[in-house]
PDB file of N, CA, C, O and CB in Angstrom:
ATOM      1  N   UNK A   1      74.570  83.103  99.637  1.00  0.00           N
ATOM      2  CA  UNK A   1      74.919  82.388  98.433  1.00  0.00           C
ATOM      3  C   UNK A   1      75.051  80.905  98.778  1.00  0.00           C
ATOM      4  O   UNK A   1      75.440  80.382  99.822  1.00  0.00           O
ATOM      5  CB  UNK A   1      76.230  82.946  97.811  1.00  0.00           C
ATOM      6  N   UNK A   2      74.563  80.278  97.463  1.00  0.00           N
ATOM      7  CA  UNK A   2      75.119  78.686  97.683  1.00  0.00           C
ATOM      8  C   UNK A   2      75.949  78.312  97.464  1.00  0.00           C
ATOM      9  O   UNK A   2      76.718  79.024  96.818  1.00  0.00           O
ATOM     10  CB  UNK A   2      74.735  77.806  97.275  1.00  0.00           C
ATOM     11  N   UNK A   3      76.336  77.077  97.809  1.00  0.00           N
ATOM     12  CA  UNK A   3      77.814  76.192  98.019  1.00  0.00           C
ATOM     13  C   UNK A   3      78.189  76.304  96.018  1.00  0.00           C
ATOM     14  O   UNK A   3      79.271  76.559  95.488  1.00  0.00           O
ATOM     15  CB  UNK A   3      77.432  73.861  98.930  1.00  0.00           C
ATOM     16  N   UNK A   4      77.189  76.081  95.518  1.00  0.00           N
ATOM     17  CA  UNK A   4      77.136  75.676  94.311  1.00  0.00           C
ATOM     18  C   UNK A   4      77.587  76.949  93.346  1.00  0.00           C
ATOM     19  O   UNK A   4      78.367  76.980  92.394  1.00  0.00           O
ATOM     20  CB  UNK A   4      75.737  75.105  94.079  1.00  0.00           C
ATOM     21  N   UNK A   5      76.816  77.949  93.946  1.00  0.00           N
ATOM     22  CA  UNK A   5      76.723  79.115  93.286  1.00  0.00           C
ATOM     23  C   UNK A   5      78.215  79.993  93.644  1.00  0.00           C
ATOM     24  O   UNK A   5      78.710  80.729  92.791  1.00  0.00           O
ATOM     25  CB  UNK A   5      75.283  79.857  93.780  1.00  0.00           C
ATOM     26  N   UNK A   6      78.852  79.804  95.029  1.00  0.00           N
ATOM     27  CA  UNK A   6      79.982  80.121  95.344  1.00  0.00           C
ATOM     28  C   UNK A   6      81.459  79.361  94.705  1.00  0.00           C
ATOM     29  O   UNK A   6      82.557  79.877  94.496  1.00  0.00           O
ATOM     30  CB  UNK A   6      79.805  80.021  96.641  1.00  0.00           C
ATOM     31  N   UNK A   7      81.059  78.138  94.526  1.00  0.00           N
ATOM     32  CA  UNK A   7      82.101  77.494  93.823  1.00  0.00           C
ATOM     33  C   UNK A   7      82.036  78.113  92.284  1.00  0.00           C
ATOM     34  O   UNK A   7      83.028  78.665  91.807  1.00  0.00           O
ATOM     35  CB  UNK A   7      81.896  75.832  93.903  1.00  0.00           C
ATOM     36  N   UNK A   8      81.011  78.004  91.671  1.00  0.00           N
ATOM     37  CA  UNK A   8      80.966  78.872  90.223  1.00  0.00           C
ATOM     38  C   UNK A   8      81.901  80.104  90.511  1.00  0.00           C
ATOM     39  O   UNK A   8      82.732  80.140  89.604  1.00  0.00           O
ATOM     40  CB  UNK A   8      79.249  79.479  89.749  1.00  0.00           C
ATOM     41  N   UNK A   9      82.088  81.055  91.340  1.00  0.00           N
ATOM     42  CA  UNK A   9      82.408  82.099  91.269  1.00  0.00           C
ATOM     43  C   UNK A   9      83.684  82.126  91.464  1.00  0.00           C
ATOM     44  O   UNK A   9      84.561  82.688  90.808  1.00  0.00           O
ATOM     45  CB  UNK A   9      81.781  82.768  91.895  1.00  0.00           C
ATOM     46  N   UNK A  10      83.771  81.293  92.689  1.00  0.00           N
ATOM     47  CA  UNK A  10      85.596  81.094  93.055  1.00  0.00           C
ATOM     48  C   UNK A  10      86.152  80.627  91.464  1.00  0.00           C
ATOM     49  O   UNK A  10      86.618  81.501  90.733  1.00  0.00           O
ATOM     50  CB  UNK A  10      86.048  79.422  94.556  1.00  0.00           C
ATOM     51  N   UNK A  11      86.083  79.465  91.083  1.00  0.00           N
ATOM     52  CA  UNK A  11      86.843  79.096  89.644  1.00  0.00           C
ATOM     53  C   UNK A  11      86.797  79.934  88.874  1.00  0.00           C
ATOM     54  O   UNK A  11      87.898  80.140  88.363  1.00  0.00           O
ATOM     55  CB  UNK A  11      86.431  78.054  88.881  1.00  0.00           C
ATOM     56  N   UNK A  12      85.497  80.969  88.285  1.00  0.00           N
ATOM     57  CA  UNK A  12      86.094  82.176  87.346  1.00  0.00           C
ATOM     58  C   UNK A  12      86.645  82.745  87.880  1.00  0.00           C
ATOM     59  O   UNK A  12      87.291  83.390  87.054  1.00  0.00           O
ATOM     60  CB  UNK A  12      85.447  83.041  86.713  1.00  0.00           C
ATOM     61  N   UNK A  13      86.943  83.064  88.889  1.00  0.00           N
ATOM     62  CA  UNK A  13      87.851  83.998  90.036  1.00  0.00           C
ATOM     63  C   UNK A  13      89.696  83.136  89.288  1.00  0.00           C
ATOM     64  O   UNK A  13      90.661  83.459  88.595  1.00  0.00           O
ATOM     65  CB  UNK A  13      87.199  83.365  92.553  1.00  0.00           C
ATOM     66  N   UNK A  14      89.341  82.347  89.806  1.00  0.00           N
ATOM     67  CA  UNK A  14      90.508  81.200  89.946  1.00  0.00           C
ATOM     68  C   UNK A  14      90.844  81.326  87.809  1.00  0.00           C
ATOM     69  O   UNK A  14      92.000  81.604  87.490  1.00  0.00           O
ATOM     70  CB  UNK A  14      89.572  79.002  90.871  1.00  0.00           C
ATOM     71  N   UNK A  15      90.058  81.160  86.933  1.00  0.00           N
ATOM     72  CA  UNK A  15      90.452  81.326  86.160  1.00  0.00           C
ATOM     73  C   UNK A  15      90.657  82.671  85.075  1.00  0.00           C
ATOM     74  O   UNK A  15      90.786  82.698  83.851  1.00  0.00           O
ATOM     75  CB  UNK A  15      90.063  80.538  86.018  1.00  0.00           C
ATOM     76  N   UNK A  16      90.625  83.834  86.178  1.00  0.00           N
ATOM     77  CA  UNK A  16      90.708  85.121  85.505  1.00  0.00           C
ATOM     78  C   UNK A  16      91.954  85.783  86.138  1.00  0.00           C
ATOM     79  O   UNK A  16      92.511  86.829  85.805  1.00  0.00           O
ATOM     80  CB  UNK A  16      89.346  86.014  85.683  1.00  0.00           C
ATOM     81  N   UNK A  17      92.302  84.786  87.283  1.00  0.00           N
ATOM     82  CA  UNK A  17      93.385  85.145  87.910  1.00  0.00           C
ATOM     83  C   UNK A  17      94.843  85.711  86.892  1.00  0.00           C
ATOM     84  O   UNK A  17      95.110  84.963  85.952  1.00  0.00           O
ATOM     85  CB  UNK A  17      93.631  83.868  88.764  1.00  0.00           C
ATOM     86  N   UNK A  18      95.619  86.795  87.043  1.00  0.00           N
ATOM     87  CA  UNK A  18      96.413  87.112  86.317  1.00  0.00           C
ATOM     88  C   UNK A  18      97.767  86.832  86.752  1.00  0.00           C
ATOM     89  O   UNK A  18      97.668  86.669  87.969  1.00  0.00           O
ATOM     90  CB  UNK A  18      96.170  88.218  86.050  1.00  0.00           C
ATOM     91  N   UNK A  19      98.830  86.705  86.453  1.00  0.00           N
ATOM     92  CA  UNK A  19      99.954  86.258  86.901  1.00  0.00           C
ATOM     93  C   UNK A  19     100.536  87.574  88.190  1.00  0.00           C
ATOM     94  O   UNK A  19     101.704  87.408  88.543  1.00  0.00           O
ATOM     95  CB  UNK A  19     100.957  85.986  85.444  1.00  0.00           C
ATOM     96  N   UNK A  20      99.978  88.482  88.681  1.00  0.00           N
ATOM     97  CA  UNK A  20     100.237  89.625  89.383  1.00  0.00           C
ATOM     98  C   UNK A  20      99.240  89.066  90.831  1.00  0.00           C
ATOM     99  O   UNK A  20      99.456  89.478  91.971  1.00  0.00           O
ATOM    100  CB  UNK A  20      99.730  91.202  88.420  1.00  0.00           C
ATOM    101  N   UNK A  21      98.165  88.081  90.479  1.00  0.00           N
ATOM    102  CA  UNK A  21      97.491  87.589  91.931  1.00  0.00           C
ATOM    103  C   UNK A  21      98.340  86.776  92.219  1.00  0.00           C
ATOM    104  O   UNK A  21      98.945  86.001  91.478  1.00  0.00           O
ATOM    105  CB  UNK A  21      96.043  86.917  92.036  1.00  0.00           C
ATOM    106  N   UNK A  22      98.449  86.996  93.815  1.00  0.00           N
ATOM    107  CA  UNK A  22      99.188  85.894  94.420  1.00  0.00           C
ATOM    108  C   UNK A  22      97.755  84.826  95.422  1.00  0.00           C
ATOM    109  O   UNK A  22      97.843  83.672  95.843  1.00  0.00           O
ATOM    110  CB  UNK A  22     100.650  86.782  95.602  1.00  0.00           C
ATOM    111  N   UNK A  23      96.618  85.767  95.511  1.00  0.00           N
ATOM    112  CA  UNK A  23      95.712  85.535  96.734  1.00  0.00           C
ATOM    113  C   UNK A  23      94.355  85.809  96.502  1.00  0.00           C
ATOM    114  O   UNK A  23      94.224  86.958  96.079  1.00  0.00           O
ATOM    115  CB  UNK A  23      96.095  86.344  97.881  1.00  0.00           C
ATOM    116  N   UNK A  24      93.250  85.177  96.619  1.00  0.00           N
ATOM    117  CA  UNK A  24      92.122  85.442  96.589  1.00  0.00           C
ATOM    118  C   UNK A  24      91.712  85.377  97.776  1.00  0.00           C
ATOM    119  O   UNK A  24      92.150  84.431  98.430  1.00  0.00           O
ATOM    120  CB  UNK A  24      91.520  84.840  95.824  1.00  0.00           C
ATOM    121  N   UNK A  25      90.859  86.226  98.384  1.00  0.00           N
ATOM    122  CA  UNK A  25      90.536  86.586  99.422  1.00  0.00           C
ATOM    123  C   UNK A  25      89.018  85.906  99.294  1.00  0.00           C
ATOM    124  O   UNK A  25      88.326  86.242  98.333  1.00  0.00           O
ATOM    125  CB  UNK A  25      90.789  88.101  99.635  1.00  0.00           C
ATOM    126  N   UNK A  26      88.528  84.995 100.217  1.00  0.00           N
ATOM    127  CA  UNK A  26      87.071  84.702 100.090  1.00  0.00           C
ATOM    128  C   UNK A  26      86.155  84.649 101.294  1.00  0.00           C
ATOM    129  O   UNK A  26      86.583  83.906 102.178  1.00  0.00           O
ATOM    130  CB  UNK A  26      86.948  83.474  99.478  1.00  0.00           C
ATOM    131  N   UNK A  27      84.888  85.306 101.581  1.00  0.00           N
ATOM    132  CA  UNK A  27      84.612  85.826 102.956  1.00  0.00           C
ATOM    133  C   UNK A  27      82.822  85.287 102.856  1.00  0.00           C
ATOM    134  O   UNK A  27      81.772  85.495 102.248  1.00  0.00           O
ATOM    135  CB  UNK A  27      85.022  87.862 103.163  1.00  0.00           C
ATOM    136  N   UNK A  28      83.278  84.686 103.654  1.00  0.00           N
ATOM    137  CA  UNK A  28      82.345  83.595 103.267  1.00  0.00           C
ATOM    138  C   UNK A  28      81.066  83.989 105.111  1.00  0.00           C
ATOM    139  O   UNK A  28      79.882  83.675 105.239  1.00  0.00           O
ATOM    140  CB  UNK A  28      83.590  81.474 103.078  1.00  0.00           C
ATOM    141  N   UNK A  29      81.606  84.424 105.732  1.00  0.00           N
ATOM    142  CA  UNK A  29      81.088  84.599 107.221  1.00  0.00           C
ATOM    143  C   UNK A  29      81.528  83.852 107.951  1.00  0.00           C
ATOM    144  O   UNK A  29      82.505  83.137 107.725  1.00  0.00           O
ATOM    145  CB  UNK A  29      79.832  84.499 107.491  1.00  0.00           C
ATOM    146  N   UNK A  30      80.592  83.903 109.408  1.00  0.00           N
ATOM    147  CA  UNK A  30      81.109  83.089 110.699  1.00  0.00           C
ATOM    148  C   UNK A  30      80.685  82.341 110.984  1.00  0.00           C
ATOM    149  O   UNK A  30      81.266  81.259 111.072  1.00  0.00           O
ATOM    150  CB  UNK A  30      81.203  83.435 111.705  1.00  0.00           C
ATOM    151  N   UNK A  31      78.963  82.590 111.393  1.00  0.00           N
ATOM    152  CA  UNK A  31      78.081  81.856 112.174  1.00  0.00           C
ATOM    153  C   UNK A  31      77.354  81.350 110.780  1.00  0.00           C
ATOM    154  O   UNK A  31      77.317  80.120 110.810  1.00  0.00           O
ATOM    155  CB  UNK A  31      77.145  82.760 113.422  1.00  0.00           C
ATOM    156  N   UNK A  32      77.002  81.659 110.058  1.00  0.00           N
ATOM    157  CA  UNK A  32      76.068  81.053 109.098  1.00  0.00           C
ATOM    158  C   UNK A  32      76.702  80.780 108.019  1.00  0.00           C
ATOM    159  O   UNK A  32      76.110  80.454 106.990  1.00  0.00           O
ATOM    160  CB  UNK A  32      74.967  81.798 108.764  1.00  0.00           C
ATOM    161  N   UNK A  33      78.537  80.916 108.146  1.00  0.00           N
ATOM    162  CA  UNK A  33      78.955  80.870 106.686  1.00  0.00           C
ATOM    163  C   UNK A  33      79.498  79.434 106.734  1.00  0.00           C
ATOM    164  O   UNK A  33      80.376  79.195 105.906  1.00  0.00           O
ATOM    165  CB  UNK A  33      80.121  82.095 106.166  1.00  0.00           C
ATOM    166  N   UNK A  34      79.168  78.527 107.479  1.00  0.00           N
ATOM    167  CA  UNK A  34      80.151  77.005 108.077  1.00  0.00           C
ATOM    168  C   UNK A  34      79.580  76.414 106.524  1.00  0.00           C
ATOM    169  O   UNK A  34      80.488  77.088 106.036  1.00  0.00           O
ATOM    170  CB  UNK A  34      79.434  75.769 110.101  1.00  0.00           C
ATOM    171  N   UNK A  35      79.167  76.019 105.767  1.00  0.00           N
ATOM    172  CA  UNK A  35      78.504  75.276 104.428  1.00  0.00           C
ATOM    173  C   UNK A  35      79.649  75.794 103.460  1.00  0.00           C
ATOM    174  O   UNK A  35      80.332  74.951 102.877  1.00  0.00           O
ATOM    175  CB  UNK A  35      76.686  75.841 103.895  1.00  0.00           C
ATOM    176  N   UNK A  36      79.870  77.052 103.278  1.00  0.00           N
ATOM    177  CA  UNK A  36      80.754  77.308 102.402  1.00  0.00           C
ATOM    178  C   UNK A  36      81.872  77.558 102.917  1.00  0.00           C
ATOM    179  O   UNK A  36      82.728  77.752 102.054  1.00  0.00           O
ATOM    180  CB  UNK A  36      80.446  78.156 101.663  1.00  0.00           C
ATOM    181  N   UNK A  37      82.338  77.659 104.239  1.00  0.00           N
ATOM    182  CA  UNK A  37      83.281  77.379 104.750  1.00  0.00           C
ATOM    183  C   UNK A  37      84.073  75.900 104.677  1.00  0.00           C
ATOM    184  O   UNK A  37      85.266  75.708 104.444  1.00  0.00           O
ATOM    185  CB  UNK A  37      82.937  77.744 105.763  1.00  0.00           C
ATOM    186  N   UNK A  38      83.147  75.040 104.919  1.00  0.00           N
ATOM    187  CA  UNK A  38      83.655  73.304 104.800  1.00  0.00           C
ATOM    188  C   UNK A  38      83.783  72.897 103.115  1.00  0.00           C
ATOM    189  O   UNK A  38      84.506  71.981 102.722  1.00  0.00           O
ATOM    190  CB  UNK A  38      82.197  72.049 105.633  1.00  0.00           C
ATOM    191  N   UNK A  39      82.967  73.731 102.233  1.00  0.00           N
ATOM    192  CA  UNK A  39      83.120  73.618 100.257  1.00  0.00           C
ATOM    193  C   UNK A  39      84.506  73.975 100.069  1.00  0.00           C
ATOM    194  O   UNK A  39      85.242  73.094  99.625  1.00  0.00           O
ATOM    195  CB  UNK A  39      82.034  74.939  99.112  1.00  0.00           C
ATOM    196  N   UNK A  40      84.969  75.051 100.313  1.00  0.00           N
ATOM    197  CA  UNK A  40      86.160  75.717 100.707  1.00  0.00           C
ATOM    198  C   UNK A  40      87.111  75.028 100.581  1.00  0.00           C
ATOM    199  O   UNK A  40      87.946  75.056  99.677  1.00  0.00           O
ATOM    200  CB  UNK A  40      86.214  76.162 101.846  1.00  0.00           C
ATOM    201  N   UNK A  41      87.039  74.202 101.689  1.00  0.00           N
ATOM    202  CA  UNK A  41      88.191  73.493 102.533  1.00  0.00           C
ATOM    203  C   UNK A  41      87.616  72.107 101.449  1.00  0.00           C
ATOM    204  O   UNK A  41      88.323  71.841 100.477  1.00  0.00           O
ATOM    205  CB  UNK A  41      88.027  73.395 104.765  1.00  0.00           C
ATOM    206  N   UNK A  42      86.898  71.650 101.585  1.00  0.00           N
ATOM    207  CA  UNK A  42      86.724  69.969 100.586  1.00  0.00           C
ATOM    208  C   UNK A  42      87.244  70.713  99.461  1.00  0.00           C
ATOM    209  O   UNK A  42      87.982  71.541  99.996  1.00  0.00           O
ATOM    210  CB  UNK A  42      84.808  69.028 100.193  1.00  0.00           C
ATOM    211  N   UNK A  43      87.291  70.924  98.024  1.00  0.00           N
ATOM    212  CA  UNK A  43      87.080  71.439  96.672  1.00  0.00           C
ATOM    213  C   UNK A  43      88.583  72.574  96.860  1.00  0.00           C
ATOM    214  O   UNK A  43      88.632  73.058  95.729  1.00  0.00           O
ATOM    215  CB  UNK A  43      85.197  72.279  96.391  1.00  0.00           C
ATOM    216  N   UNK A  44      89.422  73.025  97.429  1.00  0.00           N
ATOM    217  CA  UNK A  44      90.152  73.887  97.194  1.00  0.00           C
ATOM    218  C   UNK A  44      91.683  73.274  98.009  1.00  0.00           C
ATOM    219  O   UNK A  44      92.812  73.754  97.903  1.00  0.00           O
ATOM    220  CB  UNK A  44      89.413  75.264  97.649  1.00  0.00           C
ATOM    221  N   UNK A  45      91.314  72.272  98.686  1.00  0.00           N
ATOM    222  CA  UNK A  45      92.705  72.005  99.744  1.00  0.00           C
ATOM    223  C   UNK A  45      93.363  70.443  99.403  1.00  0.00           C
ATOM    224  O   UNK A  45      92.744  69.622  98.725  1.00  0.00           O
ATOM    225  CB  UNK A  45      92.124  72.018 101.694  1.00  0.00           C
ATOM    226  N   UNK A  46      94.547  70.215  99.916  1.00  0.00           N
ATOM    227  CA  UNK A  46      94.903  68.500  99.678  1.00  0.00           C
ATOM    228  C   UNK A  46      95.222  68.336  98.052  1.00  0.00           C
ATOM    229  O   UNK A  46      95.000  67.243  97.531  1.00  0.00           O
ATOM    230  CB  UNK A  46      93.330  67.322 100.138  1.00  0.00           C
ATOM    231  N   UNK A  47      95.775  69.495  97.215  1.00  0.00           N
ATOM    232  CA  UNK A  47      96.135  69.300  95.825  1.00  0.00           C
ATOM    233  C   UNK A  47      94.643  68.707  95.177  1.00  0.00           C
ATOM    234  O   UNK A  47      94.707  67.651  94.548  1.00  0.00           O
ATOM    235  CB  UNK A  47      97.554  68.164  95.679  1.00  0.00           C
ATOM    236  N   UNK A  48      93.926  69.070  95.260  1.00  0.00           N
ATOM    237  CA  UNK A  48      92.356  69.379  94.128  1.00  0.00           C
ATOM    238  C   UNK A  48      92.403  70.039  92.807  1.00  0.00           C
ATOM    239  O   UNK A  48      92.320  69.773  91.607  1.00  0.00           O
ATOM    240  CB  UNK A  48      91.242  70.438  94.812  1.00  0.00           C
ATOM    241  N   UNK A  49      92.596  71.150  93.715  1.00  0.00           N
ATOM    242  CA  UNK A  49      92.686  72.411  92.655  1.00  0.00           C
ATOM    243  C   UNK A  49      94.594  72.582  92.186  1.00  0.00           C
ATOM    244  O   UNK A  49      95.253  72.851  93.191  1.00  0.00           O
ATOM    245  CB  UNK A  49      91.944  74.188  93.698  1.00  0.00           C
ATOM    246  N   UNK A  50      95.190  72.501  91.284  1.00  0.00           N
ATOM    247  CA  UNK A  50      96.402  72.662  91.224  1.00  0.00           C
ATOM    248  C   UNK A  50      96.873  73.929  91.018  1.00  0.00           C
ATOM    249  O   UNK A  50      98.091  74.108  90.980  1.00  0.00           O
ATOM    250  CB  UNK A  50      96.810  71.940  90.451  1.00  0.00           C
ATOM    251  N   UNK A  51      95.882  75.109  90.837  1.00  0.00           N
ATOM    252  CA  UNK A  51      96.290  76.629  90.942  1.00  0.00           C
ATOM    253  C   UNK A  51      96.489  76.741  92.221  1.00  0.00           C
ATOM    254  O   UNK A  51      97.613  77.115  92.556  1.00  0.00           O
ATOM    255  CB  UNK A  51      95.287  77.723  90.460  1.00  0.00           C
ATOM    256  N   UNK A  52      95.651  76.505  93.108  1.00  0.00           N
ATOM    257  CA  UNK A  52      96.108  76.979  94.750  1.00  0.00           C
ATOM    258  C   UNK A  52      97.099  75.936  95.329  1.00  0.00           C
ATOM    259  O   UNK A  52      97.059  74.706  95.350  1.00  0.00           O
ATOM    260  CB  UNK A  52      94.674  77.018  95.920  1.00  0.00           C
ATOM    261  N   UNK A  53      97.978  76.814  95.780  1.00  0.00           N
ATOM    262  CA  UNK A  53      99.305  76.003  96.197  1.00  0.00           C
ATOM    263  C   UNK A  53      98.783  76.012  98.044  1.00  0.00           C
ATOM    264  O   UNK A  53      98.869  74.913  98.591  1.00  0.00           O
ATOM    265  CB  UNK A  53     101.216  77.092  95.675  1.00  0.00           C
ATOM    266  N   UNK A  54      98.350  77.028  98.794  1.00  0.00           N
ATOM    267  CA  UNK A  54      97.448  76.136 100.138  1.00  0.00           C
ATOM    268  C   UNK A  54      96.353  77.286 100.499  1.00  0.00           C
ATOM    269  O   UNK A  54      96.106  78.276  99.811  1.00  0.00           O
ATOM    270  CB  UNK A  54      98.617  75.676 101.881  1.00  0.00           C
ATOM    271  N   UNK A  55      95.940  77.037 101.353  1.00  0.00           N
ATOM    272  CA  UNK A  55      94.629  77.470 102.151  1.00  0.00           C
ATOM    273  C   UNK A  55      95.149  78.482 103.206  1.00  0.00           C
ATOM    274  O   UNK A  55      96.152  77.907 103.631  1.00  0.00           O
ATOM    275  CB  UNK A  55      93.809  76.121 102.939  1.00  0.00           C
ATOM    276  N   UNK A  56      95.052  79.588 103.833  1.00  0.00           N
ATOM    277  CA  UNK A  56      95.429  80.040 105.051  1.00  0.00           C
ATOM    278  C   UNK A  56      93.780  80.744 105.609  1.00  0.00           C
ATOM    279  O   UNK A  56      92.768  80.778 104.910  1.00  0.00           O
ATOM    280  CB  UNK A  56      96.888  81.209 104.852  1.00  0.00           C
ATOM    281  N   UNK A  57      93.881  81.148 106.740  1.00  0.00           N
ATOM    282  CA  UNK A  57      93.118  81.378 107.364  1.00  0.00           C
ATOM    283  C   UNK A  57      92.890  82.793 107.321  1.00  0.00           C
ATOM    284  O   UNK A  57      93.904  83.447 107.563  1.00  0.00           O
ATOM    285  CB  UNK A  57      93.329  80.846 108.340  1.00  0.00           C
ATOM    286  N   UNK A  58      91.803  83.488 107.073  1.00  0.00           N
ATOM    287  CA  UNK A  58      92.243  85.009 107.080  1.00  0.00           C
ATOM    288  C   UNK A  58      92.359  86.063 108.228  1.00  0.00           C
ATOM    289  O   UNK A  58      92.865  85.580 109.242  1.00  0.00           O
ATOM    290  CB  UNK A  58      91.416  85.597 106.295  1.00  0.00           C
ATOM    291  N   UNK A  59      91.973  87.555 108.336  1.00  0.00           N
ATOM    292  CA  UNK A  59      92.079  88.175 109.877  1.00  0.00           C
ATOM    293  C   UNK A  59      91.147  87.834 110.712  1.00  0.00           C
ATOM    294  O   UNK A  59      91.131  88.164 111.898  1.00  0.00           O
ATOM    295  CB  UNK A  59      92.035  89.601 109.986  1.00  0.00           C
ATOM    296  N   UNK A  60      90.319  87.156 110.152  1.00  0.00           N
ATOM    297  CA  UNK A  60      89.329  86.755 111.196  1.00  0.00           C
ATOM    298  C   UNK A  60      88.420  85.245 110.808  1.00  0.00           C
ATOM    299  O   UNK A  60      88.508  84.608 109.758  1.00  0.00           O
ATOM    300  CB  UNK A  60      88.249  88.122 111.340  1.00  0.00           C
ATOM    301  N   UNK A  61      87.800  85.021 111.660  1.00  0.00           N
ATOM    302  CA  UNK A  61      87.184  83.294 110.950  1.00  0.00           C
ATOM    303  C   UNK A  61      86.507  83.126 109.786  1.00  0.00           C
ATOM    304  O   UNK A  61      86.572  82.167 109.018  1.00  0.00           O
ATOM    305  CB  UNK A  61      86.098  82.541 111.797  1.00  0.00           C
ATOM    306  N   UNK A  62      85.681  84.373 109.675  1.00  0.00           N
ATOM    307  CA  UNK A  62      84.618  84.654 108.511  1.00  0.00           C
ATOM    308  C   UNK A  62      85.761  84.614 107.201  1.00  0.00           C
ATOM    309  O   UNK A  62      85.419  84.897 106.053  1.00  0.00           O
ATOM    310  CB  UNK A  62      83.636  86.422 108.720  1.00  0.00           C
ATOM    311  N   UNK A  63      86.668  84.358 107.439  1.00  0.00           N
ATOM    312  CA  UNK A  63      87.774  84.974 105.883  1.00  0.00           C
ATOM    313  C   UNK A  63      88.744  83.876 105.746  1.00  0.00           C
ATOM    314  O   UNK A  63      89.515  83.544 106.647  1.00  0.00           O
ATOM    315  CB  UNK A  63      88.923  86.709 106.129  1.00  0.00           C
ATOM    316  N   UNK A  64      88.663  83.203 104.330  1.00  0.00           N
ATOM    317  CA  UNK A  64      89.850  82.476 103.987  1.00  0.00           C
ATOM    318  C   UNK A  64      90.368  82.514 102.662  1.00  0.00           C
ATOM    319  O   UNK A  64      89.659  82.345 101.670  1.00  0.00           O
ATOM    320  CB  UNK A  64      89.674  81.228 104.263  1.00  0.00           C
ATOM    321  N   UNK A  65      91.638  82.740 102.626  1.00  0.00           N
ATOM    322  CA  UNK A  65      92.313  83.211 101.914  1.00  0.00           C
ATOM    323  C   UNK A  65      92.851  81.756 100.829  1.00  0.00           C
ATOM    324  O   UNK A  65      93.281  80.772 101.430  1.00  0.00           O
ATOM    325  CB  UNK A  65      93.307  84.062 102.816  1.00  0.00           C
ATOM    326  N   UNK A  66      92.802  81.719  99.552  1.00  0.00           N
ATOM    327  CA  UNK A  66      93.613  80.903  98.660  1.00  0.00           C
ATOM    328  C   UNK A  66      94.800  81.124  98.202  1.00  0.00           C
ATOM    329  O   UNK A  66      94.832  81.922  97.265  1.00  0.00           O
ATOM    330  CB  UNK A  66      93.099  80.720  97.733  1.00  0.00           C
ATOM    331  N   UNK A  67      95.936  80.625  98.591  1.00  0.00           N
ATOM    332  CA  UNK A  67      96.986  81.008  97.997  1.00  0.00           C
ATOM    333  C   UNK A  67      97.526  80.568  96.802  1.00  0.00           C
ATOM    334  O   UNK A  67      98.095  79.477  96.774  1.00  0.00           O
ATOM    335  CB  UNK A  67      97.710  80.920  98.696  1.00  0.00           C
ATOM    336  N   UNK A  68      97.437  81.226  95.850  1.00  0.00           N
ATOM    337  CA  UNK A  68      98.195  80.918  94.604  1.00  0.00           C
ATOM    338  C   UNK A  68      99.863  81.062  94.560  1.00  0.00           C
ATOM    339  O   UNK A  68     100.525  80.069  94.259  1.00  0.00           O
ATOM    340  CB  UNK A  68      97.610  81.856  93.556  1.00  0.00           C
ATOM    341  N   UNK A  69     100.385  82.077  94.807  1.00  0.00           N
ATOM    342  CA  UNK A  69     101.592  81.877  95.013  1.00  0.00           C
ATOM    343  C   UNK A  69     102.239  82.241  96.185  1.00  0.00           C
ATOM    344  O   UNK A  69     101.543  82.576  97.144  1.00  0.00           O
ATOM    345  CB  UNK A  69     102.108  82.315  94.164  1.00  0.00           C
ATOM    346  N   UNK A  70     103.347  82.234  96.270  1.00  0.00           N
ATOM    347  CA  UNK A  70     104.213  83.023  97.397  1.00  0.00           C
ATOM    348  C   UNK A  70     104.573  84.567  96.991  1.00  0.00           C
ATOM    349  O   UNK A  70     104.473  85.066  95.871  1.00  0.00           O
ATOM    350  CB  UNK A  70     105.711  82.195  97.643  1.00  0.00           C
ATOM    351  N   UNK A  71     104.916  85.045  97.918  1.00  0.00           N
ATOM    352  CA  UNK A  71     105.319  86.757  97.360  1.00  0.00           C
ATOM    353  C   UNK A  71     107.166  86.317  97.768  1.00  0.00           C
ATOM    354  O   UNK A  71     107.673  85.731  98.724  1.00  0.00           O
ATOM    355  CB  UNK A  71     104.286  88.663  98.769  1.00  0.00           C
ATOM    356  N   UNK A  72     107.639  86.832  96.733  1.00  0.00           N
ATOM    357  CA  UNK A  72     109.420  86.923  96.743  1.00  0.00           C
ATOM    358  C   UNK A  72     110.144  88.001  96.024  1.00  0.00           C
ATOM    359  O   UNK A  72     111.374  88.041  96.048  1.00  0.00           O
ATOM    360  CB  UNK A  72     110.084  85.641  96.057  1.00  0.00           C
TER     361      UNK A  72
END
């Protein structure tokens, strides 16, 4: 997928989100996923987006997680 075509998807993601998501999970790969890995990180981190409160890293490199809220 493209940078372009992946950002389309994250924001309906991001705007279908229900008040019960805390996290979108986005798995983007390792070795060939660095393009939408760095879209990711530009377009989703540093207060951009004001639904995701931060970025974490997921179980492995290929995976990064958006955090919308905290769990309490």
């Amino acid at each position: 997928m493209r940078a372009e075509e992946a950002k389309t998807r994250i924001d309906k993601a991001l705007d279908s989100a229900g008040v019960g998501i805390y996290r979108i999970r986005l798995i983007h790969g390792y070795h060939r996923g660095t393009s939408l890995y760095r879209m990711i990180r530009e377009e989703y981190s540093y207060g951009r987006e004001p639904r995701v409160k931060r970025i974490e890293s997921g179980s492995n490199d290929g995976i990064t997680e958006l955090v919308l809220k905290d769990y309490f």
